[in-house]
N, CA, C and O atoms as a GROMACS GRO file, in nm:
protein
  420
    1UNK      N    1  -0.570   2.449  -2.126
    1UNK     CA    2  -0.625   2.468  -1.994
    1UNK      C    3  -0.696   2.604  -1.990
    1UNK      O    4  -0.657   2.704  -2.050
    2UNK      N    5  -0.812   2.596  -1.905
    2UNK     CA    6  -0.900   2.700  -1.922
    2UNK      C    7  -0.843   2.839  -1.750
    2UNK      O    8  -0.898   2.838  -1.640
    3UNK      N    9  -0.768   2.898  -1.778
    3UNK     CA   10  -0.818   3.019  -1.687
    3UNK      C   11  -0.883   3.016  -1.558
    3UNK      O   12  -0.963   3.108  -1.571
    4UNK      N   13  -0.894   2.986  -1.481
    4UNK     CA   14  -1.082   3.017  -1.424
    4UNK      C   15  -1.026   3.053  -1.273
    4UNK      O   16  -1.090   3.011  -1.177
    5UNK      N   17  -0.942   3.106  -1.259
    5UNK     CA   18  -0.902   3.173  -1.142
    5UNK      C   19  -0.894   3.308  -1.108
    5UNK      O   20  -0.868   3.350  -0.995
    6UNK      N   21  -0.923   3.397  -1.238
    6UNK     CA   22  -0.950   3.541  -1.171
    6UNK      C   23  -1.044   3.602  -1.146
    6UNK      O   24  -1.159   3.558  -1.147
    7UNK      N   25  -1.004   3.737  -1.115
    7UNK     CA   26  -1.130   3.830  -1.007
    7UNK      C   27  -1.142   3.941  -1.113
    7UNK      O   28  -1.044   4.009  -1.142
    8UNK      N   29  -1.243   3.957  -1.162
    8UNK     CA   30  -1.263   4.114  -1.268
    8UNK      C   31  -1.248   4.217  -1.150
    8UNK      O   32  -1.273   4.181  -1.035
    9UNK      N   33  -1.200   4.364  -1.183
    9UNK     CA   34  -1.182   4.356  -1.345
    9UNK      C   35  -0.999   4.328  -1.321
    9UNK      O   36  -0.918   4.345  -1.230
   10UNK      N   37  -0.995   4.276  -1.464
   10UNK     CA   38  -0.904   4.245  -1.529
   10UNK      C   39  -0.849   4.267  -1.693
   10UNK      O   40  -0.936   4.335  -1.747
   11UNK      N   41  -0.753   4.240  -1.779
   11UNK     CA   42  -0.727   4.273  -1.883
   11UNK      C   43  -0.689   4.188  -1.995
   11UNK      O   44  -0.568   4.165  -1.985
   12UNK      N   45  -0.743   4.126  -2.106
   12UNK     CA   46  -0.716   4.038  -2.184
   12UNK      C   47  -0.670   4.082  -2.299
   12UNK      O   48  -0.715   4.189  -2.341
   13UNK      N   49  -0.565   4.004  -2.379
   13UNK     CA   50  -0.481   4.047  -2.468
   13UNK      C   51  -0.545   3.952  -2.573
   13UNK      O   52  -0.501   3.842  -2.539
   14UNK      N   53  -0.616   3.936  -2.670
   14UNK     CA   54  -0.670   3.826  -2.781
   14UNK      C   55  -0.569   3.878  -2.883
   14UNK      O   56  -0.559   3.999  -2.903
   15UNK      N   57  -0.474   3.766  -2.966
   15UNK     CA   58  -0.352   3.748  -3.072
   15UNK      C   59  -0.417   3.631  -3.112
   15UNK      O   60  -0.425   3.515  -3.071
   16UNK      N   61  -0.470   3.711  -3.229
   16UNK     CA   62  -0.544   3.613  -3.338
   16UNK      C   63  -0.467   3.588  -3.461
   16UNK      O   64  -0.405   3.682  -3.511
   17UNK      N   65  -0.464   3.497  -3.503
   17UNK     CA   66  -0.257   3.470  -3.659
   17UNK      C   67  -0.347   3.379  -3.735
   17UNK      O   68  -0.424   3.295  -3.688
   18UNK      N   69  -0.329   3.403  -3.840
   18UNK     CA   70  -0.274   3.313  -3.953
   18UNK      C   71  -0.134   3.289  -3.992
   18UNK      O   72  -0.081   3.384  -4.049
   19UNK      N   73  -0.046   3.161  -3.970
   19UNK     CA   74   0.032   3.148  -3.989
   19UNK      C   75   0.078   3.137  -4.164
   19UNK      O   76   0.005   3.114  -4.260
   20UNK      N   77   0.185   3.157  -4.159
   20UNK     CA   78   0.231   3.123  -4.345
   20UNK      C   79   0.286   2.994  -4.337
   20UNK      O   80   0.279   2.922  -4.237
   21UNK      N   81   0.346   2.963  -4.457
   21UNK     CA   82   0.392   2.826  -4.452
   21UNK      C   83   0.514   2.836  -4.416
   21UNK      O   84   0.560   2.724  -4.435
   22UNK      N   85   0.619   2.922  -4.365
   22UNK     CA   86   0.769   2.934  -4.328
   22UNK      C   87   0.721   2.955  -4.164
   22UNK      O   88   0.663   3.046  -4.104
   23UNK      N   89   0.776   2.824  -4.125
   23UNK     CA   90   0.738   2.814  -3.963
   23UNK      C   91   0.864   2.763  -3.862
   23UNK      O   92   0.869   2.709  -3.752
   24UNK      N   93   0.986   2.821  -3.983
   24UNK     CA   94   1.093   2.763  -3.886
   24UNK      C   95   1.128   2.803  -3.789
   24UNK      O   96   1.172   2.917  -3.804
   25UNK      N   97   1.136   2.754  -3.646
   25UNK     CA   98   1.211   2.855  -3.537
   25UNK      C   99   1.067   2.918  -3.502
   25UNK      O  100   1.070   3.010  -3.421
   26UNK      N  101   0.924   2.874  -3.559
   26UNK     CA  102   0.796   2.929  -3.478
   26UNK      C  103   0.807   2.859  -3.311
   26UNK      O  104   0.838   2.908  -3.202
   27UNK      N  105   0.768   2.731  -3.352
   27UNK     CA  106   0.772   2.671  -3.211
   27UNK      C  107   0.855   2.712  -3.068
   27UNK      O  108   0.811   2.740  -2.957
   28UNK      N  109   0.994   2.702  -3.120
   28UNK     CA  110   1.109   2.736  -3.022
   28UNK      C  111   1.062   2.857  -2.941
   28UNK      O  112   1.031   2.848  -2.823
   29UNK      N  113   1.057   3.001  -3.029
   29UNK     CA  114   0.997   3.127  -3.008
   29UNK      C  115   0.874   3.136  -2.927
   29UNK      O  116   0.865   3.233  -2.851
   30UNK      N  117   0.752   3.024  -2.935
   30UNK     CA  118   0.624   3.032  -2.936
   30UNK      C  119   0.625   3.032  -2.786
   30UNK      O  120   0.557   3.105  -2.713
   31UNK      N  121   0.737   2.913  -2.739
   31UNK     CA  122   0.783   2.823  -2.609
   31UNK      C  123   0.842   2.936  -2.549
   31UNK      O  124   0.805   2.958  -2.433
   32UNK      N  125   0.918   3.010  -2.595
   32UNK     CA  126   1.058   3.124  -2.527
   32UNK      C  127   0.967   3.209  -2.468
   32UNK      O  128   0.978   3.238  -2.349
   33UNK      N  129   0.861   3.259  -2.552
   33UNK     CA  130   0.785   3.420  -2.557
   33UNK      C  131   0.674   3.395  -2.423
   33UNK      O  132   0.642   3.487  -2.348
   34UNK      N  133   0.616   3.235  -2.407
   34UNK     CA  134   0.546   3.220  -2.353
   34UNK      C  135   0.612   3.217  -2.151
   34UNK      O  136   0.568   3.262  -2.045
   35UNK      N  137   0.708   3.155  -2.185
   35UNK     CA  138   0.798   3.154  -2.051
   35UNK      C  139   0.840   3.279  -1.984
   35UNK      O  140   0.858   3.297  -1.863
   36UNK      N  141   0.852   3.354  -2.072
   36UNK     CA  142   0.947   3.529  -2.048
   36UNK      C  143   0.776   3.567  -2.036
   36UNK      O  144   0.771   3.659  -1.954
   37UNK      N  145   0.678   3.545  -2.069
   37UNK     CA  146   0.564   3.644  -2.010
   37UNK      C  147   0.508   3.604  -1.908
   37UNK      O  148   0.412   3.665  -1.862
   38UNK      N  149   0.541   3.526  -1.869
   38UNK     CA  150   0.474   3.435  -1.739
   38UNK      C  151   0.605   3.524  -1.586
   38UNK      O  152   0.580   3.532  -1.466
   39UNK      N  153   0.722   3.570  -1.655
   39UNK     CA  154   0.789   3.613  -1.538
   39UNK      C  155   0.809   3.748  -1.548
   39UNK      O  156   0.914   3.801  -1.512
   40UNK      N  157   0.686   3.826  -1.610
   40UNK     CA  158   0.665   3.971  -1.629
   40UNK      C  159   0.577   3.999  -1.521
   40UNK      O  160   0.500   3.906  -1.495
   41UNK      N  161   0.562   4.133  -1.428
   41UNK     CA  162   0.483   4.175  -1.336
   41UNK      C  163   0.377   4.207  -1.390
   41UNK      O  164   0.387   4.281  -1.488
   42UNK      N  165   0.224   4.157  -1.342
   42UNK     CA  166   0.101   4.190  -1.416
   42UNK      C  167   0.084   4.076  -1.471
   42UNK      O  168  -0.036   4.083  -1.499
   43UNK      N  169   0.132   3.938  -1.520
   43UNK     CA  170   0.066   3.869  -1.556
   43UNK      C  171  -0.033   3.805  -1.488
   43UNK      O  172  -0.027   3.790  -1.366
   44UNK      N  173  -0.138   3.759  -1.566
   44UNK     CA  174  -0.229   3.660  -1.472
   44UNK      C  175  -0.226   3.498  -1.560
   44UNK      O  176  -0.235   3.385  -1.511
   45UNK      N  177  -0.215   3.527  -1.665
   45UNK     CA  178  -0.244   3.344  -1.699
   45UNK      C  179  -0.265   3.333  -1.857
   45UNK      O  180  -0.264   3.444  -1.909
   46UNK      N  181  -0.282   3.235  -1.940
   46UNK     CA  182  -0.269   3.220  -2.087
   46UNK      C  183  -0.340   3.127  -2.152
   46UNK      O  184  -0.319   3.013  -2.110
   47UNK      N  185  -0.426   3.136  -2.251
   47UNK     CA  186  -0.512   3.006  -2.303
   47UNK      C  187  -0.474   3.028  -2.412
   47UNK      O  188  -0.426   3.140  -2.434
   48UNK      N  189  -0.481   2.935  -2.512
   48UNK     CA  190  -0.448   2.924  -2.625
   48UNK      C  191  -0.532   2.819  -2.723
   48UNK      O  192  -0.589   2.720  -2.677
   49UNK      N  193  -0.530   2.848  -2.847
   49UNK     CA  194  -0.573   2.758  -2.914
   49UNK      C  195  -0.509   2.723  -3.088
   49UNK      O  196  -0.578   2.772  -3.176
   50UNK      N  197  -0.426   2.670  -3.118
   50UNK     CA  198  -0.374   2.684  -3.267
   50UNK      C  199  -0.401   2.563  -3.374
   50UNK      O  200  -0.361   2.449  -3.354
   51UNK      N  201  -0.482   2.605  -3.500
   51UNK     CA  202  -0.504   2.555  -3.535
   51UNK      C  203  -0.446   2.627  -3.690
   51UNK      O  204  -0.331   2.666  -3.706
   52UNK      N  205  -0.570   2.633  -3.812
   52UNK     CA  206  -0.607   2.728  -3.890
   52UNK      C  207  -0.588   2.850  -3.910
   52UNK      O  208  -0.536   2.909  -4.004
   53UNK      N  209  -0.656   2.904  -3.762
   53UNK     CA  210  -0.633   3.013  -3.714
   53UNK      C  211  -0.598   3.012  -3.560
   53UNK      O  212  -0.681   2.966  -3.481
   54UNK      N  213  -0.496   3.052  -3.522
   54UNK     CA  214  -0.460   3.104  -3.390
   54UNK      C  215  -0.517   3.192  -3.283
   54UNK      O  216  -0.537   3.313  -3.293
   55UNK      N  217  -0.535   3.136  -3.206
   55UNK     CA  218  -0.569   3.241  -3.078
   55UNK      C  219  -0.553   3.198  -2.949
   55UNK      O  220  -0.599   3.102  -2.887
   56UNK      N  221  -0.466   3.304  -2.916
   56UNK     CA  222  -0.434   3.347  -2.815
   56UNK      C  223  -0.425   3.420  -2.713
   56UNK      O  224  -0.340   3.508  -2.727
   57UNK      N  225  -0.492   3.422  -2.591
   57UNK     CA  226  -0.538   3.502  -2.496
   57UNK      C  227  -0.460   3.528  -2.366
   57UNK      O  228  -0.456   3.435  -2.285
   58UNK      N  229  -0.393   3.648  -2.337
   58UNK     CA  230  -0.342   3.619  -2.214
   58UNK      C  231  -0.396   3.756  -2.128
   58UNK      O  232  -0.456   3.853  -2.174
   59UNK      N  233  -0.355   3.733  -1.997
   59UNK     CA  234  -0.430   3.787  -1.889
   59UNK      C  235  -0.304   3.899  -1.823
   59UNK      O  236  -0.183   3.885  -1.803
   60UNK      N  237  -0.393   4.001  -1.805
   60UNK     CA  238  -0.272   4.058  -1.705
   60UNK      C  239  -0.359   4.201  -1.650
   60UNK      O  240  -0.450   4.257  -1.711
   61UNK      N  241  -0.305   4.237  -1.523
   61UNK     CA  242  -0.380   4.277  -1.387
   61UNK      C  243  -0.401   4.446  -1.436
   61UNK      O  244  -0.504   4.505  -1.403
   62UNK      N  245  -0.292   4.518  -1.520
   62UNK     CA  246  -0.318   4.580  -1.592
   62UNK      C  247  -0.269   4.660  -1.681
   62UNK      O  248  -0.159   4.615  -1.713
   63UNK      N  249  -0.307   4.805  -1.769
   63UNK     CA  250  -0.256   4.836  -1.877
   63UNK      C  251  -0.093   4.877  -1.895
   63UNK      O  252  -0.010   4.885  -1.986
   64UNK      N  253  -0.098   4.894  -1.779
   64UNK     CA  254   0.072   4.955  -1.790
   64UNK      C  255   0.159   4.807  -1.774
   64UNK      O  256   0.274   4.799  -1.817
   65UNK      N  257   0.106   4.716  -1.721
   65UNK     CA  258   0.120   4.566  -1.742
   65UNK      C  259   0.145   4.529  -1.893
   65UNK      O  260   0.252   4.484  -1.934
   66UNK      N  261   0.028   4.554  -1.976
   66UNK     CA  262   0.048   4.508  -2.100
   66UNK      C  263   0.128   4.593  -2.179
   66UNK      O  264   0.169   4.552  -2.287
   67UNK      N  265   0.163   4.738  -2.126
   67UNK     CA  266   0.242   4.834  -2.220
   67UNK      C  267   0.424   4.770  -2.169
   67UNK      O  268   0.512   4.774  -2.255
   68UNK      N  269   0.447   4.729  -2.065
   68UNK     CA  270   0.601   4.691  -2.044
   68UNK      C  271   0.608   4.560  -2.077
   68UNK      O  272   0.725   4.524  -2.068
   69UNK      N  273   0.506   4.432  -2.126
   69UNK     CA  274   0.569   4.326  -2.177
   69UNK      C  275   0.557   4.390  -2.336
   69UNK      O  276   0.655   4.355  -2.401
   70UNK      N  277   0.467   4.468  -2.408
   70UNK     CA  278   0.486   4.478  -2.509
   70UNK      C  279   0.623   4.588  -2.518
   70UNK      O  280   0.705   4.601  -2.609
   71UNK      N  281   0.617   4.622  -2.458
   71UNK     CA  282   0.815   4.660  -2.460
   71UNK      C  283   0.914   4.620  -2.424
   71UNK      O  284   1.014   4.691  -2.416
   72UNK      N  285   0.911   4.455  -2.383
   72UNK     CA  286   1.046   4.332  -2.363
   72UNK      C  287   1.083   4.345  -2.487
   72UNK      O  288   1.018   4.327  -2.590
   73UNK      N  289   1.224   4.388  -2.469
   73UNK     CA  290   1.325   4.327  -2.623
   73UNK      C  291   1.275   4.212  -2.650
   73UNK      O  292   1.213   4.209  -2.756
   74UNK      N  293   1.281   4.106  -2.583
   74UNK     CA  294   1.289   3.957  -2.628
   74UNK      C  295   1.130   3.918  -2.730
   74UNK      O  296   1.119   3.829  -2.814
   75UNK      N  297   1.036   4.007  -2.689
   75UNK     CA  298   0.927   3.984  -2.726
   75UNK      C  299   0.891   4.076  -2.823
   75UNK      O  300   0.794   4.046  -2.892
   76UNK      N  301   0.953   4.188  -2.845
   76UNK     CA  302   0.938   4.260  -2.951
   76UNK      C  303   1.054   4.212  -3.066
   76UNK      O  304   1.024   4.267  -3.172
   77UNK      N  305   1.168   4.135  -3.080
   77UNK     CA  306   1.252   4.094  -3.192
   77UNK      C  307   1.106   3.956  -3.208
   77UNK      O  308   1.037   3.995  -3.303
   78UNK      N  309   1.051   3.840  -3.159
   78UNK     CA  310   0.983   3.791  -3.157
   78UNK      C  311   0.861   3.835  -3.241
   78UNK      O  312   0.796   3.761  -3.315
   79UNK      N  313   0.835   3.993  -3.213
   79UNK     CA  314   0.717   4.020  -3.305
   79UNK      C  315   0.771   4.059  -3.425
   79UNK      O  316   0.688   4.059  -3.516
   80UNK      N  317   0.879   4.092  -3.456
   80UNK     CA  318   0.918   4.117  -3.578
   80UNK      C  319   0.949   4.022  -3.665
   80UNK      O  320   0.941   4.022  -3.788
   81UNK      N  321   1.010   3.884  -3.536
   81UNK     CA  322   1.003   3.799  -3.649
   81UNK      C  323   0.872   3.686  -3.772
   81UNK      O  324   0.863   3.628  -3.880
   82UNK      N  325   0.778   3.730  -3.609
   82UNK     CA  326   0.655   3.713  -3.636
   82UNK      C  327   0.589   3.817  -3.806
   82UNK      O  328   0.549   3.775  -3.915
   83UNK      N  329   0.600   3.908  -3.771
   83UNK     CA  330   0.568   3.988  -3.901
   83UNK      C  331   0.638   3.924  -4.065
   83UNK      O  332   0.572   3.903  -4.167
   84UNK      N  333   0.784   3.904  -4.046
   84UNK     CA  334   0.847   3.944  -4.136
   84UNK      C  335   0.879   3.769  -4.182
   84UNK      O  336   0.959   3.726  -4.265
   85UNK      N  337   0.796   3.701  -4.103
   85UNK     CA  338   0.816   3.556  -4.187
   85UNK      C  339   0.715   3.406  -4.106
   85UNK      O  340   0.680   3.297  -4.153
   86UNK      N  341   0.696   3.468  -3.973
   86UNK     CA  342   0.560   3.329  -3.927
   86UNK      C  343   0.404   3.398  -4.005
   86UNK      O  344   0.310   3.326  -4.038
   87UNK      N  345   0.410   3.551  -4.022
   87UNK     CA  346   0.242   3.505  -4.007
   87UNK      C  347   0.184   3.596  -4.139
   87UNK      O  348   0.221   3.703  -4.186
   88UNK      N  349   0.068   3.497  -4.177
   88UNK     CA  350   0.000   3.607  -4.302
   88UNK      C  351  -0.039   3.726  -4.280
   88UNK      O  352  -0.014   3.828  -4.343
   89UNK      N  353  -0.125   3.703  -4.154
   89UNK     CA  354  -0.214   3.804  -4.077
   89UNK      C  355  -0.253   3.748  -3.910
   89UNK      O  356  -0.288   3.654  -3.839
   90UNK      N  357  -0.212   3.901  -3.918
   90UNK     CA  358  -0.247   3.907  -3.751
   90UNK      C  359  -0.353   4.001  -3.702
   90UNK      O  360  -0.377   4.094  -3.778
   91UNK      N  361  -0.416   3.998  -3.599
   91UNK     CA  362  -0.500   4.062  -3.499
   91UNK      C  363  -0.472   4.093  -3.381
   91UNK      O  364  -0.407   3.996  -3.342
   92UNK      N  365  -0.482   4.200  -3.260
   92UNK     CA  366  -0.440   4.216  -3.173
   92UNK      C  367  -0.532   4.293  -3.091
   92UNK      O  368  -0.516   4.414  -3.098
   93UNK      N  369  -0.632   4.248  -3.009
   93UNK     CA  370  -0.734   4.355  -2.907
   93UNK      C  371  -0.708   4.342  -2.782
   93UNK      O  372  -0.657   4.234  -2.753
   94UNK      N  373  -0.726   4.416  -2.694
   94UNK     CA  374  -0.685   4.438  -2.574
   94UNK      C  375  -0.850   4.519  -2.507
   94UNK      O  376  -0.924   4.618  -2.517
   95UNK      N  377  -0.827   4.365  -2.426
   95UNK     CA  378  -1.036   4.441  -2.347
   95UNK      C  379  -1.010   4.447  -2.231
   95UNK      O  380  -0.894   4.418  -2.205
   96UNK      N  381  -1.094   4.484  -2.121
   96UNK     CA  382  -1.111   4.497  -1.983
   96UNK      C  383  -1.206   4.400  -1.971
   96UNK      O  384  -1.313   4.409  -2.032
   97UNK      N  385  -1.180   4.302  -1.894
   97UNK     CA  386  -1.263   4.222  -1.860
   97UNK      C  387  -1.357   4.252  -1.702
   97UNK      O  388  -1.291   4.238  -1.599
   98UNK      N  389  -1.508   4.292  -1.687
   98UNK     CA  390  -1.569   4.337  -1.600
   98UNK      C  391  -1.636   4.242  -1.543
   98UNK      O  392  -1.668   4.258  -1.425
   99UNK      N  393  -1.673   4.125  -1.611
   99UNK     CA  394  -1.782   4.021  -1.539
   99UNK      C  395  -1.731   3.906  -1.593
   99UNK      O  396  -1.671   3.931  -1.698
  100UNK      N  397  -1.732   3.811  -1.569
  100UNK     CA  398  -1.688   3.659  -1.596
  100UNK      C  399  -1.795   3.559  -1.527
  100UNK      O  400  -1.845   3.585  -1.417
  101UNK      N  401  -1.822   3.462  -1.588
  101UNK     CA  402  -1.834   3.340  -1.506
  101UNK      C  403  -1.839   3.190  -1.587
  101UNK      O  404  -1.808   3.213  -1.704
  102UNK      N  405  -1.855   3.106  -1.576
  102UNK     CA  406  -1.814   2.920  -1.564
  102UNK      C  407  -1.864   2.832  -1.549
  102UNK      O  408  -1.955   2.836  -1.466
  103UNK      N  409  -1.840   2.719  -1.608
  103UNK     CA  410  -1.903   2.580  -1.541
  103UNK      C  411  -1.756   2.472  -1.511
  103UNK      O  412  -1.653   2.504  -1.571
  104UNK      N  413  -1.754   2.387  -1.448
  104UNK     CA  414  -1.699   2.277  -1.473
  104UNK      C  415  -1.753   2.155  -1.426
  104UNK      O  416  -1.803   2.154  -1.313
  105UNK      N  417  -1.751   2.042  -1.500
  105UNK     CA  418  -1.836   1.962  -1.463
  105UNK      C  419  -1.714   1.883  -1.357
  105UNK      O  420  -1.746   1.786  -1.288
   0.00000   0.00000   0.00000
């Protein structure tokens, strides 16, 4: 599902992965991490896409927003486990989003 409900400016988190082939306990985590950020203050919303390569975009109102979910315990043992056995390589940018716009048919 596409986003298309906010007001710039705003703040996007892009988590770009290559996964490895040890993906046990990815899913469960993927499901947990996504629920616990949705009931963090500052979120706005989450798109995703996993394939090949992963990406993942989530929204939030702002930086001190993205500095206290990236300091949830639950989501930082999550990134470690991420490091130390889901992923080959990862990416992580954090933009200000100033202008937006859309279609839907």
């Amino acid at each position: 599902m596409i986003v298309d409900h906010l007001k710039p400016p705003y703040y996007a988190v892009i988590f770009t992965t290559i996964i490895s082939d040890n993906t046990e306990g990815y899913t469960a985590t993927s499901a947990r991490i996504e629920a616990l950020a949705k009931q963090q203050e500052g979120y706005l919303g989450l798109e995703f896409a996993r394939n090949e390569i992963g990406i993942t975009v989530s929204y939030w109102k702002s930086l001190e927003a993205i500095q206290n979910w990236k300091n949830n315990i639950e989501h930082t043992e999550a990134r470690n486990l991420g490091r130390e056995k889901w992923y080959k390589q990862y990416q992580l940018r954090i933009c200000k989003v100033e202008r937006e716009y859309g279609f839907k048919r």
